[in-house]
N, C-alpha and C positions, 0 to 999 in steps of 0.2 A: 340436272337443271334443264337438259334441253328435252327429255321427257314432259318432267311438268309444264314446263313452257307450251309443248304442242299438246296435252291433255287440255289446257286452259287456253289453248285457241289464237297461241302470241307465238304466229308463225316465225316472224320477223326474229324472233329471240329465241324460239328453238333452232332457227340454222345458225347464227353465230352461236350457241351452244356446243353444236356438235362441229363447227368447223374447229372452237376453242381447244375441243376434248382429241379433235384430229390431229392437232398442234401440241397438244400434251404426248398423245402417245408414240405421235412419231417423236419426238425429245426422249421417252422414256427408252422407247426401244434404242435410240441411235446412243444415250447414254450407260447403259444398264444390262441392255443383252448383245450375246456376242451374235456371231453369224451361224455360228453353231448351235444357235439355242438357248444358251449357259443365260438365267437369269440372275445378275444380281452376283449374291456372294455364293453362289450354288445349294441357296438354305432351303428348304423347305417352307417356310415362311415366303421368302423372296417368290417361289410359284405360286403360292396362294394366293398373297394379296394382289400378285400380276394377274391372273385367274380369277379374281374376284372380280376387280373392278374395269373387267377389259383392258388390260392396257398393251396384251400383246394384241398382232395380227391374226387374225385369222387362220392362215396357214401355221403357225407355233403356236396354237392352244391347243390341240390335240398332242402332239408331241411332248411340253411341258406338263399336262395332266398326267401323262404316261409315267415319266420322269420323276414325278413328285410320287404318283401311285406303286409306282416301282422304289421310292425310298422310304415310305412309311411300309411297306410289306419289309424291306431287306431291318428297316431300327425295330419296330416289334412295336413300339411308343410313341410319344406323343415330344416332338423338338419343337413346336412352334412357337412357344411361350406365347403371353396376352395375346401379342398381334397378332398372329394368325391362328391359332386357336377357335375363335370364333366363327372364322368361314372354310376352315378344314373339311370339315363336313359335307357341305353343302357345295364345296368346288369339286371334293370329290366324287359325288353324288351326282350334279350337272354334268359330269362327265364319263358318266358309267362306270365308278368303281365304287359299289356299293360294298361290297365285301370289304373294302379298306375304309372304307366311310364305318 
């Protein structure tokens, strides 16, 4: 939303956009991920759609790509059922692991 918002020139509405989204991901993170990293249920999916839709920081997106890149190399297959199946690819492709892509 706060893309379209400053695409479409409603400055006003894309900074409470992204302050909103600031406010989500710090919740996600302070809920969801440990200090270690660990997203979630440790699934595969869980780094995807963290991965997809920005909801880590900065500093743990490279390290959970890894992580995730490093466990579809170790299963051989495909764990993400519906949900993350659709941005599997494409997270791990934004993040240089084409060969696991």
């Amino acid at each position: 939303m706060g893309r379209t918002a400053q695409v479409l020139g409603r400055q006003d509405d894309a900074a409470r956009y992204r302050a909103l989204f600031e406010r989500i991901r710090a919740a996600f993170v302070r809920e969801f991920v440990t200090p270690a990293g660990r997203v979630g249920e440790n699934t595969r999916t869980a780094y995807v759609l963290a991965l997809q839709f920005d909801l880590l920081p900065d500093p743990m997106r490279a390290p959970a790509a890894e992580r995730l890149a490093r466990e579809v190399r170790e299963c051989g297959h495909l764990t993400t059922g519906f949900t993350g199946t659709p941005y599997l690819c494409h997270v791990l492709s934004r993040y240089g692991y084409l060969k696991e892509a």
